[in-house]
C-alpha positions in Angstrom: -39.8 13.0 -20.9 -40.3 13.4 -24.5 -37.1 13.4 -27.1 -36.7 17.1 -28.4 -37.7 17.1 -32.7 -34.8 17.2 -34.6 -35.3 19.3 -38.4 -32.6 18.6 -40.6 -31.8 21.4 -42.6 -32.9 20.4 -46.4 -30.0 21.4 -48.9 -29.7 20.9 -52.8 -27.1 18.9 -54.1 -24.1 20.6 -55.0 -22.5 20.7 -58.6 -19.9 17.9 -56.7 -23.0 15.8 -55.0 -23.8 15.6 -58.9 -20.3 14.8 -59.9 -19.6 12.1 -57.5 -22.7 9.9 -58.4 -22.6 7.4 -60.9 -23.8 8.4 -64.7 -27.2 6.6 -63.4 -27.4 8.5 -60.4 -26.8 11.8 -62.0 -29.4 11.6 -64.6 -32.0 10.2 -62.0 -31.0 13.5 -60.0 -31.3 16.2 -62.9 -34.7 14.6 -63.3 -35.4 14.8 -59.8 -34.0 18.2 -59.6 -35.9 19.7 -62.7 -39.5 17.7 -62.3 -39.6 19.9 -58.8 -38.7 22.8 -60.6 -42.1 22.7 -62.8 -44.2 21.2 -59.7 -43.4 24.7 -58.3 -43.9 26.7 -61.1 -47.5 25.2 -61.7 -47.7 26.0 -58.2 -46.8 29.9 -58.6 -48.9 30.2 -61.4 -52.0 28.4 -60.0 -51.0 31.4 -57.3 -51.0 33.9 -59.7 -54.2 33.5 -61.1 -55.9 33.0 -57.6 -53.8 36.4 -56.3 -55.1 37.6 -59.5 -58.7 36.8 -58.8 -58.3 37.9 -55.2 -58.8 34.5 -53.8 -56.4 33.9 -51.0 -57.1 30.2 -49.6 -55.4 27.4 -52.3 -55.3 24.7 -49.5 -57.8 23.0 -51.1 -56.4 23.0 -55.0 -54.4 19.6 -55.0 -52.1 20.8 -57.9 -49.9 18.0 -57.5 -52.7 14.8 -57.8 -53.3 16.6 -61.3 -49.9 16.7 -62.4 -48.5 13.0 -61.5 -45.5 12.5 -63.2 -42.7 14.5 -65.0 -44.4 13.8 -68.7 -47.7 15.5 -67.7 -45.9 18.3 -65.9 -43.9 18.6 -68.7 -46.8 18.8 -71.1 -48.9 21.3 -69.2 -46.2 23.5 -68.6 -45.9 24.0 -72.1 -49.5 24.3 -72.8 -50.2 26.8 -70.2 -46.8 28.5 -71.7 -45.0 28.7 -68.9 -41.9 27.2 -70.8 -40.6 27.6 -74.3 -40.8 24.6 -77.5 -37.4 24.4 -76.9 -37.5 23.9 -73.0 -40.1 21.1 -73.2 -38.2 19.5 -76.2 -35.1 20.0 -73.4 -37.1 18.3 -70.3 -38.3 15.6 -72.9 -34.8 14.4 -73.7 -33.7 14.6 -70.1 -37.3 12.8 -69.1 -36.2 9.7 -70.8 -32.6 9.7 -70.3 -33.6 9.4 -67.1 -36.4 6.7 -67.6 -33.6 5.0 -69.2 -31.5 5.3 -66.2 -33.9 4.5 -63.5 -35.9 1.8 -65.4 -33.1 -0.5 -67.8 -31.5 -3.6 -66.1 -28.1 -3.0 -68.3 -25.1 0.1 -67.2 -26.2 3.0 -68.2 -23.3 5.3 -69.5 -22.5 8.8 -71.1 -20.0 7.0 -73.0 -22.6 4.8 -74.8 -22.9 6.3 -78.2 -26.7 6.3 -77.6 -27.0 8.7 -74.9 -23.9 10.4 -76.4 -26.1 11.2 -79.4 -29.2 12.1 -76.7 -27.1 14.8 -75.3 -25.8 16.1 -78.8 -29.4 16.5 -79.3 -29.7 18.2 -76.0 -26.9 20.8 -76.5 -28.6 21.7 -80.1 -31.9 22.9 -78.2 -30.2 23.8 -74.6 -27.3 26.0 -76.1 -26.5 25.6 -79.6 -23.6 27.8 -79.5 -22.1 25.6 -77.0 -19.2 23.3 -78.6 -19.0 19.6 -78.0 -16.3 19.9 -75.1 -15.6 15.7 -74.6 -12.6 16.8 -73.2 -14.4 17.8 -70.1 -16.6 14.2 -69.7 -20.3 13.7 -71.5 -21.3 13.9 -67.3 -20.3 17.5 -67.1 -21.5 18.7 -70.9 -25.4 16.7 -69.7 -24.7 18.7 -65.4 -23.9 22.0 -67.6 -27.0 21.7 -69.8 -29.1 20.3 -67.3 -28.0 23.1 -64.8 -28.7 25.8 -67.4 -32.3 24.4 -67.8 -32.8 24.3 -64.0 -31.7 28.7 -63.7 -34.0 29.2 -66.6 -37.0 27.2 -64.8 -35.8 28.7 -61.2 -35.7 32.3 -63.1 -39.2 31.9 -64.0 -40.7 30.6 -60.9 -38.8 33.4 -59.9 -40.6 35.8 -61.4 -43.7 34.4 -60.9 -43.4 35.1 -57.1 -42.6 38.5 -57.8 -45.8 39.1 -59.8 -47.8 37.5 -57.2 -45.7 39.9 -54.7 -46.7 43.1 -56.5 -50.0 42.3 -56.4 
């Protein structure tokens, strides 16, 4: 008698999953979080221009093998303009915040005054009218930023889908 399959139901972290890690874990997350955002929206717009061209079998189109890490994904995103100067200047600083994180042997910190100044740069291209709020913790002005850069990307994959839709 075989053993019935179990499927897990796959959930995004929550704003408090995000809290409750460590400064490391949280900046290895965002990146997570927003390299899938622009592996799916190369994805919708590879679809787009297939849909576009009336060519409905993609299995074969290994988007992914193409784009291997967050840098090149970054950088074709913005060459094929699917984001803004200002959103791949965004991803950059958060790309190697998060190489930081994942790949330095010393604590890694939004109290050092290193990434301290990294996320003042952030907030400048992110949301410039946003005020330095260090009363709230450097963790939840980098979530807030980095949560306002994941709608915009999930807006536009967004809207990807609905173009492919229409046609």
């Amino acid at each position: 008698m075989s053993k019935p399959k179990v499927h897990a139901k796959i959930e995004r972290a929550t704003l408090f999953d995000k809290l409750k890690e460590s400064d490391r874990g949280c900046v290895i997350l965002m990146g997570a979080i927003l390299e899938e955002d622009l592996r799916r929206l190369h994805h919708a717009k590879v679809n787009l221009i297939f849909a576009e061209r009336g060519i409905t079998d993609t299995t074969k189109i290994d988007v992914d093998g193409r784009l291997p890490n967050f840098a090149v994904k970054i950088f074709a995103a913005f060459e094929c303009a699917l984001i803004s100067e200002e959103e791949r200047n965004a991803l950059d600083l958060i790309r190697n915040l998060r190489n930081e994180a994942a790949h330095l042997e010393y604590k890694f910190s939004f109290e050092d005054e290193g990434v301290k100044k990294r996320l003042n740069k952030l907030r400048d291209v992110v949301s410039p009218e946003r005020t330095n709020t260090e009363w709230a913790g450097q963790k939840r002005n980098f979530l807030a930023l980095a949560t306002e850069l994941d709608e915009t990307l999930k807006s536009k994959h967004t809207e990807l889908v609905r173009q492919i839709n229409a046609l």
